[in-house]
C-alpha positions as CSV (number, residue, x, y, z in Angstrom):
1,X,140.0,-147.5,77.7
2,X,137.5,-147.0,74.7
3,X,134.0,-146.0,75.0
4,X,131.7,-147.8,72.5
5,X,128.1,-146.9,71.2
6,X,125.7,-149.4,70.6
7,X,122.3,-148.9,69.0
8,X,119.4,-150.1,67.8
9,X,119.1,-151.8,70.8
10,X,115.5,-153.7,71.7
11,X,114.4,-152.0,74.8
12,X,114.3,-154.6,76.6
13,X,117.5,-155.5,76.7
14,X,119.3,-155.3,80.0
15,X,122.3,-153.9,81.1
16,X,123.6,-157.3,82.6
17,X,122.6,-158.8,79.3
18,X,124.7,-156.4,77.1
19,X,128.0,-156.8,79.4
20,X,127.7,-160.4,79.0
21,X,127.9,-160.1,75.2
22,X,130.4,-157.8,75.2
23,X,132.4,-159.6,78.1
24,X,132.8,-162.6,75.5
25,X,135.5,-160.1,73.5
26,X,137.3,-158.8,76.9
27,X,136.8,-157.0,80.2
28,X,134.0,-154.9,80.2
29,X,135.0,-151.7,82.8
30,X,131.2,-150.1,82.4
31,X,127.9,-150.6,80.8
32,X,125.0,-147.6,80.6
33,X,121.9,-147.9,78.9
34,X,120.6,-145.1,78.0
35,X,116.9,-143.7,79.6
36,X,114.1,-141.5,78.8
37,X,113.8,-138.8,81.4
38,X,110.5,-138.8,82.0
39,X,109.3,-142.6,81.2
40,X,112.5,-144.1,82.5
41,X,111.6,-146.6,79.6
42,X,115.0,-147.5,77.5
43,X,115.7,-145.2,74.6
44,X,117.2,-148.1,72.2
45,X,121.0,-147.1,72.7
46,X,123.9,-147.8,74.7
47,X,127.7,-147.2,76.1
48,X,129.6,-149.6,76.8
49,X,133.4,-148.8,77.9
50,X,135.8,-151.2,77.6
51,X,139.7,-151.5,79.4
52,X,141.7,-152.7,76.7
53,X,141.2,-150.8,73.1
54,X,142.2,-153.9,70.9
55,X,139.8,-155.8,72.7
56,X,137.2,-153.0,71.8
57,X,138.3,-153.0,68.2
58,X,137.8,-156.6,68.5
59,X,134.0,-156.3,69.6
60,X,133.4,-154.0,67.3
61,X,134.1,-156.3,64.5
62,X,132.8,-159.1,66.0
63,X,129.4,-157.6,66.9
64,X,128.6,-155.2,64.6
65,X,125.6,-156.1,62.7
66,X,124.8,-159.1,64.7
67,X,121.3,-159.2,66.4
68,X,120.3,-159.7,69.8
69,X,116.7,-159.9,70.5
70,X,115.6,-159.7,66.9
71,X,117.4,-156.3,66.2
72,X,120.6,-156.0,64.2
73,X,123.2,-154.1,66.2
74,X,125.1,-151.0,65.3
75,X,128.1,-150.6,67.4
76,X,131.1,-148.0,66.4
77,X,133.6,-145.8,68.8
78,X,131.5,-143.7,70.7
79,X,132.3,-139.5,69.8
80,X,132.7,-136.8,72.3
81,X,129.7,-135.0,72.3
82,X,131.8,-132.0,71.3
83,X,133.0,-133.6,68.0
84,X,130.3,-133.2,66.7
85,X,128.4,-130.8,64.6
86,X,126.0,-128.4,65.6
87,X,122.6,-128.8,63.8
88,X,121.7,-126.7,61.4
89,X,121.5,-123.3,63.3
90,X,117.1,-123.0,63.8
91,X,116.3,-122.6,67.5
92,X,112.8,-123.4,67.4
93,X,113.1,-126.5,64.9
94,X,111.2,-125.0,62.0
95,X,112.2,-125.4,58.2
96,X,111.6,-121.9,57.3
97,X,112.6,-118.3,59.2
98,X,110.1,-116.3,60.9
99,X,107.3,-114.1,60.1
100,X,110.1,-111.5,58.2
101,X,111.9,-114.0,56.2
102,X,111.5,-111.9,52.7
103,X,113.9,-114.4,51.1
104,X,116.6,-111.6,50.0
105,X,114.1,-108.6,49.2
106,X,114.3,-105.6,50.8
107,X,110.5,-105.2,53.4
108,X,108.5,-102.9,51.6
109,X,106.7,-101.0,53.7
110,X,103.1,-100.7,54.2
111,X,100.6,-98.5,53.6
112,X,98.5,-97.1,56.5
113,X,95.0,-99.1,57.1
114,X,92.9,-96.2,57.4
């Protein structure tokens, strides 16, 4: 069994659709196109799992790079989402640290305001 990630998907491509393409290569256990939560509209990417791994190797090679619905496809071995890495360490998303981030000098401190 190998699990397969396909992306840059047009969105309106339907699940149906994708096992057929893939079905051409071998049997085809499970197809899931991924959603947005709160539009339910298609986020571009798929998974598609497939019995038999030479089969899946074979797809690979075979569709990789090909285009359906105007979009060249990028398919590869799907990874665990515990493989891999952690992004860079910022909660919050920003580039720089907070409102202390004195860039390796010691704070001075301030003088009073009255």
């Amino acid at each position: 069994m190998k699990n397969l990630y396909v992306g840059n998907l047009p969105h309106s491509t339907t699940e149906a659709e994708l096992r057929t393409v893939f079905e051409a290569h071998g049997a085809v256990e499970k197809v899931s196109i991924v959603t947005d939560r709160e539009t339910g509209r298609a986020r571009g990417f798929a998974f598609v799992e497939m019995t038999n791994d030479g089969e899946a190797d074979k797809a690979v090679a075979a569709l990789n790079g090909t285009e359906l619905g105007g979009r060249a496809l990028k398919i590869n071995e799907a990874k665990p989402k515990t493989d891999r890495p952690k992004s860079g360490g910022q909660r919050f998303g920003g580039v720089g640290g907070g409102r202390d981030d004195y860039r390796g000098h010691a704070r001075q401190p301030r003088e009073p305001r009255w």
